[in-house]
N, C-alpha and C positions, 0 to 999 in steps of 0.2 A: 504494500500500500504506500509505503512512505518512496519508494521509488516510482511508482507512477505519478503523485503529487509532483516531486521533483521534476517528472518531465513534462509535466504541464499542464496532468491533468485539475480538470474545476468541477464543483459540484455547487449546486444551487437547486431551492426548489422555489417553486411558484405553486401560489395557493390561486388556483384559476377561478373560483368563485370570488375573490380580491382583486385581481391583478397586480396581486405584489410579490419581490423575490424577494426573502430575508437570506442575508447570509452573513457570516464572520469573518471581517476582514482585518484586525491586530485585536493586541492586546494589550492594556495599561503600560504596561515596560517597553514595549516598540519607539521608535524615535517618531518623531515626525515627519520625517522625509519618508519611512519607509510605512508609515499608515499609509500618503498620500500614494506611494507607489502603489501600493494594497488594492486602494480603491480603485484605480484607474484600471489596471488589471482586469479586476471585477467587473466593472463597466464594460472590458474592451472585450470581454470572454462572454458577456449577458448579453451585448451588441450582436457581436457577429454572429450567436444564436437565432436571436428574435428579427433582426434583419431579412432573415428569409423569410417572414409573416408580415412584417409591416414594415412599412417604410419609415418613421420616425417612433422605433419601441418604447421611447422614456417621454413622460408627462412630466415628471419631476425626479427628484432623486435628494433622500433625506437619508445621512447617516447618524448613525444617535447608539446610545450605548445601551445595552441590559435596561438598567433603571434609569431611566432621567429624559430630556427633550432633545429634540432633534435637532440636526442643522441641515439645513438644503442650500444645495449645491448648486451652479449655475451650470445648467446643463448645456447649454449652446457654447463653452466655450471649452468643453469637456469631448463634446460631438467633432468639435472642430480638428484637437487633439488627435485624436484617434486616424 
């Protein structure tokens, strides 16, 4: 398992009666730089999934911890990224 991670693989679920994907991307201890790597990743792996179904998959995009409130993310400049 930990060798398939390492090569790339990602898992995510989507709750289809939602439309939402929760998934863990760091952990308290992680730096900065590499949450933000984390996320983008996650983004650029959920993209090129739902890409085949519709042509703009994200409405918005809120990262937030276990317990507490979210923070959304500017998704057009995220999109552009990619």
């Amino acid at each position: 398992a930990v060798h398939s991670f390492k090569a790339g693989k990602t898992n995510f679920k989507s709750a289809q009666d939602q439309n939402v994907i929760r998934l863990k991307v760091a952990k308290l201890d992680m730096a900065p730089e590499q949450i933000s790597a984390n996320i983008f990743e996650a983004v650029k792996a959920i993209y090129a999934e739902a890409k085949r179904i519709n042509v703009n998959p994200f409405k918005k995009i809120t990262v937030s911890p276990t317990m507490g409130s979210g923070i959304k993310l500017d998704i057009s400049g995220i999109i552009k990224s990619l």
